[in-house]
N, C-alpha and C positions, 0 to 999 in steps of 0.2 A: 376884724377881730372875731376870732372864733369861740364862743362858750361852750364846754362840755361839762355834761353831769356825768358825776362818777358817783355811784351806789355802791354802798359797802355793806358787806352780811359778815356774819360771824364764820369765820372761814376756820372750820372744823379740822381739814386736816393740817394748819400751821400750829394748833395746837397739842393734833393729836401726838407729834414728837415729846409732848412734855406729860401726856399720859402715864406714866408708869403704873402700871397695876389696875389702869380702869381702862386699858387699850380694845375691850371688847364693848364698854360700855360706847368708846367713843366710835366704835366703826358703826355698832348700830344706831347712833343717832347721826351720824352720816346717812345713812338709809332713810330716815326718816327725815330729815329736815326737808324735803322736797314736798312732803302733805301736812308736815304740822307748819311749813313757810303759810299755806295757803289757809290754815286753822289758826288765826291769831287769839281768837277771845276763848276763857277770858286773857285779858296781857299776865306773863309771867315774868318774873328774874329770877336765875338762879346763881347762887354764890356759893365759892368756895370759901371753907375757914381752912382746911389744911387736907392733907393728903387723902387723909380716910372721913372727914365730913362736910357736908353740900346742907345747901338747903334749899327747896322751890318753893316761891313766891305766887301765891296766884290773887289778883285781885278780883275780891269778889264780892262788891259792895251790898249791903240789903239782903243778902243771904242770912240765912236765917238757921236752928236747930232742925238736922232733918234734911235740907233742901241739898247737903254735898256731902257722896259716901267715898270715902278714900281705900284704895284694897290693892291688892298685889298678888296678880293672876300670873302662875309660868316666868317667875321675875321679872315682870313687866307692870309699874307703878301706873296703876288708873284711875283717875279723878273724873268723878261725875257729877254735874250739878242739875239741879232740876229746880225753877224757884214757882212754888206757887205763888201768883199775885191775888192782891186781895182786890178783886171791882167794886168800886164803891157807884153806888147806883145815883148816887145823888152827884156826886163829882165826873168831870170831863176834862181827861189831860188836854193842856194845851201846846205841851211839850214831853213826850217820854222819850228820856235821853239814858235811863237806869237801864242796860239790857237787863234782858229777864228772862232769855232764852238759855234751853238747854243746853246742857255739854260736854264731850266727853274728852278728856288729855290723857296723854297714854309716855308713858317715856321706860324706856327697857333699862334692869335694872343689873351690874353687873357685878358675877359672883362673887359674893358675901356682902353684899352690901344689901344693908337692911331699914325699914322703914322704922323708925328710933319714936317718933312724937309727931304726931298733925296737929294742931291749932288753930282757930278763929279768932282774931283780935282784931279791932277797928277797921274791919271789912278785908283782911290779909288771911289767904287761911297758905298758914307758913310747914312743911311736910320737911321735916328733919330728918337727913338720911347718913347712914353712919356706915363705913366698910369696918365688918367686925371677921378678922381671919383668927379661926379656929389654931390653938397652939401649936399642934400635930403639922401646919401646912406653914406656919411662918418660917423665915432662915431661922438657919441654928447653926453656931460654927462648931467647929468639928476639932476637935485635941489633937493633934501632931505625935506621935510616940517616935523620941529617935533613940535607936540602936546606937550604940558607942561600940 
């Protein structure tokens, strides 16, 4: 009897067919999934609510005011954390399981899609993202004039 493990990843291009309108977003995180694969912390989730809004998840416990600037360089959403810890001269962990290390997440962001709200809440700082297409670029259907 033979056992085999089979490992499963988020397999980007079965989805990318169902892209419509974010098909540049998803080839560039096709690009990338090969060094954020190797960059897990801190863990993230992203979810979709509908066509044009997302949201990422990044857990980031003990974070604190100050210690994660959120910015969007060249359409490219960048999250960076930095936490300073406090040493307590008197104390000596006998367990530190809190990372505490720095870090930077990066995800490319595509056109018109814009950063709407970032939030900290019981250690989740949650970056709501929204595709807002300008009136001038949405369809428009167009009047038919028939001659008789």
């Amino acid at each position: 009897m033979t056992n085999t493990l089979t490992l499963r990843s988020l397999d980007i291009p079965s989805i990318h067919k169902f892209a419509v309108g974010f098909d540049t977003l998803f080839d560039k995180l096709q690009r990338l999934s090969d060094t954020q694969a190797r960059d897990n912390y801190p863990p993230v989730n992203i979810i979709k609510y509908t066509d044009d809004k997302y949201t990422i998840e990044l857990a980031v416990a003990g974070s604190k005011k100050g210690d994660i600037e959120v910015t969007v360089e060249n359409e490219t959403l960048v999250v960076r954390g930095q936490r300073v810890t406090d040493v307590n001269a008197e104390a000596e962990y006998l367990h530190h399981g809190i990372g505490t290390r720095s870090f930077v997440r990066t995800w490319p962001l595509s056109e018109y899609v814009e950063v709407v709200t970032a939030e900290l809440q019981d250690g989740i700082l949650s970056i709501n993202l929204e595709r807002q297409i300008p009136e001038e670029k949405k369809p428009k259907t167009i009047q038919i004039n028939y001659n008789k």
